[in-house]
C-alpha positions, 0 to 999 in steps of 0.5 A, a space after each residue: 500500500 505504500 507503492 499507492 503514494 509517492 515517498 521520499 527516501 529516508 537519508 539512510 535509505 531505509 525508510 520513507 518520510 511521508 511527504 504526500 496529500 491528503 488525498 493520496 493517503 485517502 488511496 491507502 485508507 490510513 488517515 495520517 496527519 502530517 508529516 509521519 515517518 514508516 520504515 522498511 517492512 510495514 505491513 497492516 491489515 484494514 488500514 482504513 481502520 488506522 489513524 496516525 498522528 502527528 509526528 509519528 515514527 513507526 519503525 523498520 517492519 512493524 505490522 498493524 492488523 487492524 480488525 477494529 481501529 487503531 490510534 497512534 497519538 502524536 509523538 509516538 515512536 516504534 521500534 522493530 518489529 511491533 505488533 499491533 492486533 485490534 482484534 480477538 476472538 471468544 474462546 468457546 465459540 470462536 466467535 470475534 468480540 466487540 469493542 477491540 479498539 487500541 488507543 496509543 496517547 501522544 508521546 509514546 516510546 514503544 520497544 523492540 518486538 512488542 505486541 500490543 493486544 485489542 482492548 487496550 489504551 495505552 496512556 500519554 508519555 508511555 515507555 513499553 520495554 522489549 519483548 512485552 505483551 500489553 494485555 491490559 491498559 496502562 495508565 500515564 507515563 508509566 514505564 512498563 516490560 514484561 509478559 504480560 506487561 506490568 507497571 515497572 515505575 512512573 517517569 517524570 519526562 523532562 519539560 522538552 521532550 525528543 522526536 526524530 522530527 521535532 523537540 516537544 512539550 507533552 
């Protein structure tokens, strides 16, 4: 779905700076405020159900498979491989359940290969370690790891915080 708009590579190559109109995101379906950075290896399913923010920086093969919406707040910024599943099933009937939105706040630091289930709201100034599975909402600037993540301490973010884009003030 990325072929559809026209990206202009990263400096190191790798990745692509969003630098098209709203209408040629329209095409894809992701609803995107500008600009917003995608790495190599992005992949999603049902992308008009995907909305971005500003100023956000998905990492090199992250995967959204969006069977309910999915938010990504201003700011928020993904490691490798991220994975995002706004969608689940009943265990005795197999039959898929309501209400499997994921809402990620602004400012986010998301790390390496974290998997993010349905359901979840995930807070402003968020710090997701490696490896995690969220499972359950976790509230703001809270500093979480593990499987199933779990609240390790809350962070007190500095008054300028730092973005690949820009400096910000949460």
């Amino acid at each position: 779905m990325l072929g559809i708009a026209k990206l202009t590579p990263r400096s190191h190559r790798s990745g692509f700076w969003s630098r098209v109109s709203y209408s040629a995101w329209k095409l894809t379906g992701i609803k995107v405020d500008h600009p917003v950075f995608i790495d190599k290896g992005f992949k999603c399913i049902n992308p008009t159900n995907i909305t971005l923010g500003n100023y956000v920086s998905l990492g090199h093969d992250n995967h959204i498979w969006a069977f309910d919406a999915v938010s990504i707040g201003d700011y928020t910024q993904t490691a490798k491989d991220l994975l995002i599943i706004s969608g689940s099933h009943e265990v005795n009937s197999l039959r898929p359940k309501n209400n499997q939105q994921v809402v990620i706040d602004a400012g986010c630091w998301i790390g390496a290969r974290v998997t993010i289930l349905g359901g979840v709201s995930i807070g402003k100034g968020v710090v997701i370690g490696a490896c995690s599975v969220v499972n359950k909402d976790i509230p703001d600037f809270a500093v979480v790891a593990g499987n199933p993540a779990k609240i390790l301490r809350y962070r007190e973010p500095d008054d300028e915080q730092w973005n690949p884009f820009i400096k910000y003030q949460i």
